[in-house]
Structures are given as C-alpha cells and as structure tokens.
KELUMVO-720695 format. One line per 10 residues: number of its first residue (from 1); for each residue y negated, x negated, z of C-alpha. Coordinates in nm, 3 decimals, always signed. Last residue first. Example, Ala and Ser with C-alpha at 12.3 -4.5 7.8 and 13.67 -1.06 7.14 Angstrom:
% KELUMVO-720695
2 = +0.106 -1.367 +0.714 | +0.450 -1.230 +0.780
This chain:
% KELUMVO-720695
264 = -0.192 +0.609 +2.712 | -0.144 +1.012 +2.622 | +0.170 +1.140 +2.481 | +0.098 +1.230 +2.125 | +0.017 +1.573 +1.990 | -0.026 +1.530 +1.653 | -0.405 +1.528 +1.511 | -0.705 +1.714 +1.524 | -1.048 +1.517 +1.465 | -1.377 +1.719 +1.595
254 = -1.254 +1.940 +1.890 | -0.904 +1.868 +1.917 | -0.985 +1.446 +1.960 | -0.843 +1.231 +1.744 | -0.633 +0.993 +1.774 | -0.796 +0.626 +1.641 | -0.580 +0.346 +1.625 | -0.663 -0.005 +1.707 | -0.621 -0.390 +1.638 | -0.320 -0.370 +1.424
244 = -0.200 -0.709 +1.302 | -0.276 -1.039 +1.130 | -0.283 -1.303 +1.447 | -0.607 -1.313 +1.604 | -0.938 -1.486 +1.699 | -1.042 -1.498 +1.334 | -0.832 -1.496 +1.029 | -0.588 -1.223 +1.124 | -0.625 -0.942 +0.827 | -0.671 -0.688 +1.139
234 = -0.532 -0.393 +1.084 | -0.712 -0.078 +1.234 | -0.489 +0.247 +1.198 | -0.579 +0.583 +1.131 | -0.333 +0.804 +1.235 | +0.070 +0.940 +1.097 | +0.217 +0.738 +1.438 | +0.394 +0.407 +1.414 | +0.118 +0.249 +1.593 | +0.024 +0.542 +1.837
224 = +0.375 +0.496 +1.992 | +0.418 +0.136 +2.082 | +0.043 +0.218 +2.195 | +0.141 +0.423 +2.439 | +0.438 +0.211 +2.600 | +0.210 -0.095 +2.594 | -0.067 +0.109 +2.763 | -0.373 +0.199 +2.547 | -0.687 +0.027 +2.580 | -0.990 +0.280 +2.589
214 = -1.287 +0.356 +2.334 | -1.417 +0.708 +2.354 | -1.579 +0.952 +2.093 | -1.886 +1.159 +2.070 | -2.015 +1.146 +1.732 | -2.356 +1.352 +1.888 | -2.218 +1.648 +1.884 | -2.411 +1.744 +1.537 | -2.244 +1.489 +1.391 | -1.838 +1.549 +1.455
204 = -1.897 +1.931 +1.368 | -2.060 +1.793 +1.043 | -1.785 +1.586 +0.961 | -1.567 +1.869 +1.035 | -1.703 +2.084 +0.806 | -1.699 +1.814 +0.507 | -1.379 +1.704 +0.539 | -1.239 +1.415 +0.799 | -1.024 +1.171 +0.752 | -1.241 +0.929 +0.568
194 = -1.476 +1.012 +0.925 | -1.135 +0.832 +1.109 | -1.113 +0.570 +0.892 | -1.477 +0.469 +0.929 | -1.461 +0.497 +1.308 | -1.189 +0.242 +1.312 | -1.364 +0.003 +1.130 | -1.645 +0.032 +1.364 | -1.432 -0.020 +1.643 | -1.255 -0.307 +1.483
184 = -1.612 -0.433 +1.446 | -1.706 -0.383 +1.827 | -1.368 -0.568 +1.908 | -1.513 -0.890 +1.701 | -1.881 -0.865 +1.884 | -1.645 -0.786 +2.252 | -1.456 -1.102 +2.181 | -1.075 -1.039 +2.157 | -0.769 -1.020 +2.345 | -0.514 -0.883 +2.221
174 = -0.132 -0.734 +2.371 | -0.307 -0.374 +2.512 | -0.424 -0.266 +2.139 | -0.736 -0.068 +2.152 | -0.726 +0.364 +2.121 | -1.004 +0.476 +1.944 | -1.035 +0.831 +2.108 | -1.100 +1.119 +1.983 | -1.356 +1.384 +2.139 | -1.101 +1.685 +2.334
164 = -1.126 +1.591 +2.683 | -1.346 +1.305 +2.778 | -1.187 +0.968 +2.824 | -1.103 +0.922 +3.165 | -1.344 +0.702 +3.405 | -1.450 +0.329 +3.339 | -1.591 +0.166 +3.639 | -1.945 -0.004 +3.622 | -2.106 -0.295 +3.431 | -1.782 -0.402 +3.229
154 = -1.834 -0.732 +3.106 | -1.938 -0.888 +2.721 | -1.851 -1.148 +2.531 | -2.100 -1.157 +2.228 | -2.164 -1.501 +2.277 | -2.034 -1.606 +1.880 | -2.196 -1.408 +1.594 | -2.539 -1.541 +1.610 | -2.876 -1.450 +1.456 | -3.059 -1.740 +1.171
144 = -2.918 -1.472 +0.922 | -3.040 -1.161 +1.038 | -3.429 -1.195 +1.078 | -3.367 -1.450 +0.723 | -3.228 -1.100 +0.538 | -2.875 -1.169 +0.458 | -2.807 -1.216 +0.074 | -2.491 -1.458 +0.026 | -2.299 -1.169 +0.124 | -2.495 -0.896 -0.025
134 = -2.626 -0.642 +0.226 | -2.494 -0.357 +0.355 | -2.726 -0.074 +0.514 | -2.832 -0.190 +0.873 | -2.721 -0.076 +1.212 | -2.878 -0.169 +1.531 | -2.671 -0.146 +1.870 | -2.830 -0.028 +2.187 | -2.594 -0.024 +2.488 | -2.670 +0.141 +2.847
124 = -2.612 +0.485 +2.809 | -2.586 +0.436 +2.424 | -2.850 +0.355 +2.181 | -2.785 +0.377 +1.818 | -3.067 +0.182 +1.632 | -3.086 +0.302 +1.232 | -3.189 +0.010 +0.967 | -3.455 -0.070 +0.772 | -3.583 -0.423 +0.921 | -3.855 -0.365 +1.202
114 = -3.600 -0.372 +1.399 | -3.513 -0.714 +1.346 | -3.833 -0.848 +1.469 | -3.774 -0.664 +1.753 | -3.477 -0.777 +1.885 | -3.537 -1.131 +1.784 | -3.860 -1.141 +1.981 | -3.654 -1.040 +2.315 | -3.260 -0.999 +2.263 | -3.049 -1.062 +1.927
104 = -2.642 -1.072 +1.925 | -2.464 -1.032 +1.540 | -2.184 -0.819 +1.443 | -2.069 -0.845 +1.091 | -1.880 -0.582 +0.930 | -1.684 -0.624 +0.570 | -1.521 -0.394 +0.287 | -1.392 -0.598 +0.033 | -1.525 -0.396 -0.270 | -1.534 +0.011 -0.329
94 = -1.729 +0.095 -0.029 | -1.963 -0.222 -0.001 | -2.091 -0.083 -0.335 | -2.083 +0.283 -0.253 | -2.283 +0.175 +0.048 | -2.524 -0.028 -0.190 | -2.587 +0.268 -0.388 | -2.625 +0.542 -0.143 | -2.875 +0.324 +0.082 | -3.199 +0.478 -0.127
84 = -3.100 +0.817 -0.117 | -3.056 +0.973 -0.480 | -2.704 +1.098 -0.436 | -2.795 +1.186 -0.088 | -2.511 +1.039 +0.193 | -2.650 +0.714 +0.221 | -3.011 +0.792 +0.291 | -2.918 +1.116 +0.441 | -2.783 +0.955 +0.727 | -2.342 +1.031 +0.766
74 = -2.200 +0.695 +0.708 | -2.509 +0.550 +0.846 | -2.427 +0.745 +1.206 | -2.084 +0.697 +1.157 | -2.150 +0.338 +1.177 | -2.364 +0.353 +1.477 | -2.113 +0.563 +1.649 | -1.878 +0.292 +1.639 | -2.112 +0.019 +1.771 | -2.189 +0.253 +2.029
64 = -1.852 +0.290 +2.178 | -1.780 -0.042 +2.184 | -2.112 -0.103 +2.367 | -2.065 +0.145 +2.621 | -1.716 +0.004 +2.644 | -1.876 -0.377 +2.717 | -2.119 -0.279 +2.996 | -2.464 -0.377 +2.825 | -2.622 -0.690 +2.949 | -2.960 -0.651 +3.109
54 = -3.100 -1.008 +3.276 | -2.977 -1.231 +2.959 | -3.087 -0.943 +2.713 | -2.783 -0.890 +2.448 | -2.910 -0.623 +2.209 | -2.639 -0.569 +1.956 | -2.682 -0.622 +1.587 | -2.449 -0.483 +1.333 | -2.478 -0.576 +0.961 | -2.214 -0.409 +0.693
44 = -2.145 -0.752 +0.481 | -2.132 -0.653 +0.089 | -1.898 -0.871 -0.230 | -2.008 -0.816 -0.591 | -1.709 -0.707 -0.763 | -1.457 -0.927 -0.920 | -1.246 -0.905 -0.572 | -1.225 -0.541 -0.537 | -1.101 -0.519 -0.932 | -0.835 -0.829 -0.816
34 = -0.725 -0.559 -0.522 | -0.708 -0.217 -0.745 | -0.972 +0.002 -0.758 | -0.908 +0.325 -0.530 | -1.124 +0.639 -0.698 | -1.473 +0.638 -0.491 | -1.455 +0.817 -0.128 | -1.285 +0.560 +0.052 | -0.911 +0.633 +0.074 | -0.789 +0.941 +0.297
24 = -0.517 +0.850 +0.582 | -0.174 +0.992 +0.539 | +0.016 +0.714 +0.615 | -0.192 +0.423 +0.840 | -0.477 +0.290 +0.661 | -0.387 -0.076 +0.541 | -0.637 -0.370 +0.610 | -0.945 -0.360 +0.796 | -1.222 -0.632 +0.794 | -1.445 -0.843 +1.001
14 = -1.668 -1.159 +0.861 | -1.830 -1.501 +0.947 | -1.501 -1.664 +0.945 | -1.443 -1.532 +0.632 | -1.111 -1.629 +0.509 | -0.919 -1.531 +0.135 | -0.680 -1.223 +0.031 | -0.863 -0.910 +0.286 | -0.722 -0.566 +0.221 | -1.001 -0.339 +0.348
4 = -1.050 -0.125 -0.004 | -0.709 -0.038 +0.069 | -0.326 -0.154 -0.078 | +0.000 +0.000 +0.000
C-alpha cells in the first residue's frame, strides 16, 4: 500500500507518515504514485511552539494543540476555498511527500514570526503557530534561523481522563520521543483522522472547537489499536526512532465514530 506520506530518502530536518491503516481515505487529490510524489516540488508544513524559559507549556497541552492547529488550516477558508490563497500550496504539499516541521521560538522570535501569515492555536497553556507549507529549500529567514532540537517538554500538572466522546490520538507506550517530534506525529495523526471524515462531520469536529485528547496507550491497548481498521501514524524511522507506528487515532462518538475498542 503506498500514501502521499511514504518517505524513500532522510530528512533530518523533517516528520512524515507512512501507510494509513485499512480503510482510511487518501488525501483529497487522486493518489499519484511514489516516483510522481518524488518529481514534484517537495513542501515542509511549519509548526512553531512558544517555548518561554520561565513559562513552558505542559507537554499534552502542547500535543494537543499542535494537532488542532493542523486541523485548524486543514479546515480555514484560505485553504479550503478554491480561490483562497493557501489552497494551492496545500494541494501541493498534499499530493507530494507530505512533511511537518516543528520549530521552538519565545520573546522577539515569537513575535516576529507572527507577524508571518499563519493561524496561532492557543491551548490552556500551549500556543502553537501554524503556517501554510512552504517549499523545502524556501523557509521564510523568521523560520529558518528557529530550532528543531530543545523541544522537550514536562508535564505542568496531572493529566485526568480523556473526555468522553472527542477522539483520542492514542501514543505508542514502547517510544520515546522529543515532545517537537511527538507534536508532528500528532499532527499527522490529526490529518488522517479529518481524511476520515465527510463533510458534516468535519464541520461537527470544527465548530467544537477540534476537541480531541492525546494519551499513551497501555501495551495491551495499543497491541490492539495497531491492528485495528483506524488511522495509523507510521513513522518512516529516520529520526529518533526505528520505522514504526507512532500513534493511532480512535475516534471519539461525537465527531469520529469508530469500533468499539477496549479502552487503554
């Protein structure tokens, strides 16, 4: 099976998912073929997250926010409009290697890249800044001189439940990875599920907010959600970790119905 997330050569600077799981919708365009993928100009989905030394986010709020800030350009009106002024570029990314990049930025940095085109998604404690894709070798010089490494992140507060009935994106107990790599499987897996999704619900999913959890499953749970017919993250395993599945999203009965699975 083949995806517009396979990923044939490194990019240490770069995050990308590989295989759906069964049953999960390809990007919107028709599928192209891997060597089409590869002939066509290559995109980098930027995420920044605001990393003040004194203020840290809690590391699920900021999992959780990275993935509602892709949804959140998935769904804007200047990506979603046929005439909106992201649609082209996201089509772009869409239909070659698809690729997220998540970058750190506090004080001056912050703020100078805001004033970039881009959506900020702020969470109860997290604020993560989208941007539409830009060409690999084409980063805007407020992104590019930004890091990738630090992003390793604590828990600021206990971390309850998920709430019933939003999905969850379920992380794999046996990794561990840096919270700016885990915030682009959670990103990835965000984009699967909305590929799931038809219009209504995608609307039901945005107008409550994209509410959705990020938890680590058990090993006995997970052993289950990974052979299960849902969206599943798979890591191409040339940074941090072996090639793999990362996470899977189950969706929640509100927005995302799925099977009935035993809960992690």
């Amino acid at each position: 099976m083949t995806s517009p997330f396979d990923a044939p050569v490194p990019d240490p600077a770069s995050d990308r998912i590989s295989d759906p799981a069964p049953g999960t919708t390809a990007a919107p365009a028709s599928a192209p073929t891997p060597e089409e993928r590869d002939s066509r100009e290559q995109f980098v989905l930027p995420l920044l997250v605001r990393m003040e030394r004194a203020t840290p986010p809690g590391r699920t709020d900021a999992l959780e926010t990275s993935a509602r800030a892709v949804l959140t350009l998935l769904n804007d009106p200047r990506t979603v409009e046929p005439e909106g002024e992201w649609a082209e570029r996201v089509a772009a990314w869409e239909d070659a290697r698809i690729r997220k990049v998540v970058r750190r930025a506090r004080g001056g940095e912050w703020r100078r890249a805001g004033e970039l085109p881009g959506i900020t998604v702020t969470g109860s404690e997290a604020e993560v800044r989208v941007f539409p894709p830009v060409p690999l070798d084409g980063w805007p010089k407020e992104l590019a001189k930004l890091q990738v490494s630090g992003t390793d992140l604590e828990e600021t507060g206990p971390v309850g439940p998920p709430a019933p009935g939003v999905p969850v994106l379920w992380l794999n107990p046996e990794l561990e990875m840096s919270a700016g790599k885990t915030m682009a499987q959670t990103g990835h897996a965000a984009q699967l599920a909305w590929w799931r999704l038809d219009e209504v619900r995608r609307k039901e999913w945005a107008e409550g907010g994209f509410a959705l959890a990020v938890r680590t499953a058990t090993p006995e749970a997970w052993a289950e959600l990974v052979v299960s017919d849902l969206p599943v993250v798979r890591d191409a395993g040339f940074t941090e970790i072996a090639p793999g599945p990362t996470v899977v999203v189950e969706g929640g009965t509100r927005y995302c119905p799925t099977p009935r699975l035993r809960r992690p």
